[in-house]
Backbone as numpy.savetxt, mean C-alpha at the origin, in Angstrom:
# Nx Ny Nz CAx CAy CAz Cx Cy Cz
-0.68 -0.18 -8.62 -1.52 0.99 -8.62 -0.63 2.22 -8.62
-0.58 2.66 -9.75 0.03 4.25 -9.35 -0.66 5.44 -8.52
0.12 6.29 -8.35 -0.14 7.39 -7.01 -1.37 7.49 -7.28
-1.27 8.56 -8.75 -2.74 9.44 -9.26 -3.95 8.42 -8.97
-4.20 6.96 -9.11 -5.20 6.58 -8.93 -5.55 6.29 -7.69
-4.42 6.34 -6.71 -4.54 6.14 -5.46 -5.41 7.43 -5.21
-4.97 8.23 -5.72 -5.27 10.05 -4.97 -6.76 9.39 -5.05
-7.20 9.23 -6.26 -8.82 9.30 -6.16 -9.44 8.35 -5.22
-9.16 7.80 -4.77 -9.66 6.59 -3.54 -9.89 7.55 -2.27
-10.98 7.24 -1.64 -11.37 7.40 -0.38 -10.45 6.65 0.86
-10.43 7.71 1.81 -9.75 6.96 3.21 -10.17 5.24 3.08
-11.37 4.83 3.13 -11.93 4.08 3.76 -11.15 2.98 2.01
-11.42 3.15 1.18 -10.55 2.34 -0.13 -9.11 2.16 0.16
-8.45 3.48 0.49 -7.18 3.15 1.08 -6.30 2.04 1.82
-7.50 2.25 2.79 -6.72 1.06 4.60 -7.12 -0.40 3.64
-8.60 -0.44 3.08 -8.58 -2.13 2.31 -7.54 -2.45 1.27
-6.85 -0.85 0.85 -6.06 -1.66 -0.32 -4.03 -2.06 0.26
-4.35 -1.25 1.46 -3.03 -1.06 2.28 -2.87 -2.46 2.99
-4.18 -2.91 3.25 -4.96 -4.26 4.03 -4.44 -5.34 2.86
-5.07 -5.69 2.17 -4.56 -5.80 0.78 -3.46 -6.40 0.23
-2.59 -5.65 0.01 -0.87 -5.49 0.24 -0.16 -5.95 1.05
-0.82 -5.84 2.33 0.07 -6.06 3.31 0.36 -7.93 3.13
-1.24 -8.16 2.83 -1.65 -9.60 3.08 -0.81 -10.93 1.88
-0.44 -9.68 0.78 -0.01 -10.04 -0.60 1.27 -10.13 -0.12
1.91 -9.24 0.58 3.50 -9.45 1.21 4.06 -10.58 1.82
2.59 -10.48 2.59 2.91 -11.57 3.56 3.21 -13.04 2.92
2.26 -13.22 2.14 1.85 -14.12 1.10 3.70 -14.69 0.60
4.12 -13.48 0.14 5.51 -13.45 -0.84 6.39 -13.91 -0.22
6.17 -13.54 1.41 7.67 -13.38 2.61 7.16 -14.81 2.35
6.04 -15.98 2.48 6.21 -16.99 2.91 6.93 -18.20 1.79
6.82 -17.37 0.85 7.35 -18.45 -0.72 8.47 -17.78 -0.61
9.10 -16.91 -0.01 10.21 -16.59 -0.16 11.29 -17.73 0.66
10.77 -18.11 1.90 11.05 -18.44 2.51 11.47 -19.97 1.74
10.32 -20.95 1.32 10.38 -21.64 0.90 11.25 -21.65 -0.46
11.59 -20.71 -0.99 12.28 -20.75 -2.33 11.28 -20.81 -3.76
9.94 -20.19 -3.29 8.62 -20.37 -4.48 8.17 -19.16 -4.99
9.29 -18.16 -4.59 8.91 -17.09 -5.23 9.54 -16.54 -6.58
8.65 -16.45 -7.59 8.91 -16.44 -9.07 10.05 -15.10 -9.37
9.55 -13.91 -8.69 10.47 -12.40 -9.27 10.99 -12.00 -7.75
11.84 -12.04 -7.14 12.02 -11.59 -5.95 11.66 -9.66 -6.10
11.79 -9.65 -7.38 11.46 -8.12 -7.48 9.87 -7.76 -6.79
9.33 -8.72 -6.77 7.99 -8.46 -6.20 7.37 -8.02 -4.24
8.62 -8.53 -3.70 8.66 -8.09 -2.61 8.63 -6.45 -2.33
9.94 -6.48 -3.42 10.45 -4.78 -3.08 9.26 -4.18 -3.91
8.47 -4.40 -4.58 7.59 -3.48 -4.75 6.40 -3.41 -4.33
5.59 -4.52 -3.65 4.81 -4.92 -2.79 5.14 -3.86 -1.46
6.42 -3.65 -1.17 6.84 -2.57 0.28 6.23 -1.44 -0.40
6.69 -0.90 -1.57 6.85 0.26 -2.31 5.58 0.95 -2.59
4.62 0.03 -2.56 3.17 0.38 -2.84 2.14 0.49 -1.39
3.00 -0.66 -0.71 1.99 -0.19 0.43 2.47 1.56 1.26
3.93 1.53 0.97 4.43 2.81 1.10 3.47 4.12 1.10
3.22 3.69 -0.77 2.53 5.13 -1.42 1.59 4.98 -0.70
0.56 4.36 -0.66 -0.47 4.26 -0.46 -0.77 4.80 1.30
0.23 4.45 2.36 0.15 4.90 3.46 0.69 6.74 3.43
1.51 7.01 2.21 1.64 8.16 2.33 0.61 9.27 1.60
-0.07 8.75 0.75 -1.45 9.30 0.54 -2.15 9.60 0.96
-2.83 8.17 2.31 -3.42 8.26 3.40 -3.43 9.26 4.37
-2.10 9.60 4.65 -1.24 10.72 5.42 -1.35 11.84 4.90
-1.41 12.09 4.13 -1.67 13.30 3.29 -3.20 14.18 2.98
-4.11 13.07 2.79 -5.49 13.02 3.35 -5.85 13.39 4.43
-5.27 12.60 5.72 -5.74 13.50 7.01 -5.40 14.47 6.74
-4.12 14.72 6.68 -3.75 16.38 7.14 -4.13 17.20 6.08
-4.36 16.79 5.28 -5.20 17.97 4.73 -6.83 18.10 5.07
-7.71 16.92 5.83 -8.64 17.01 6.11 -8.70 17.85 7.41
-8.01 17.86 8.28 -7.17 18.19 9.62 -7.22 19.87 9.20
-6.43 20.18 8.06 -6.09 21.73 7.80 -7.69 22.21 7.16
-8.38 21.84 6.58 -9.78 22.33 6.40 -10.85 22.02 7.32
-10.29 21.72 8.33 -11.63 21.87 9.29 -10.97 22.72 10.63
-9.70 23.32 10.48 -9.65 24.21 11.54 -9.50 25.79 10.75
């Protein structure tokens, strides 16, 4: 998912897709473990996205935060 389509997501789309990700990571760490993971590149971008996505989130409050005071 790139940023821009993140932007358009609601808080509440956010945490399920951060939810999401996290679960997909987890998923990866465990074939990693085992030696069943196809692109190891997929870890590092699995971090990379739940990243954006928490820094979007972050960005959302505080700007919800700065228009209501």
């Amino acid at each position: 998912m790139k940023s821009n389509e993140a932007r358009n997501l609601s808080p509440d789309e956010l945490a399920s897709e951060v939810e999401n990700r996290r679960r997909e990571l987890f998923e990866l760490r465990l074939q990693s473990t085992v030696g069943q993971v196809p692109n190891t590149k997929l870890v590092r971008r699995k971090k990379r996205e739940i990243a954006r996505l928490l820094t979007i989130a972050g960005q959302k409050a505080s700007a919800g935060e700065k228009a209501r005071t």
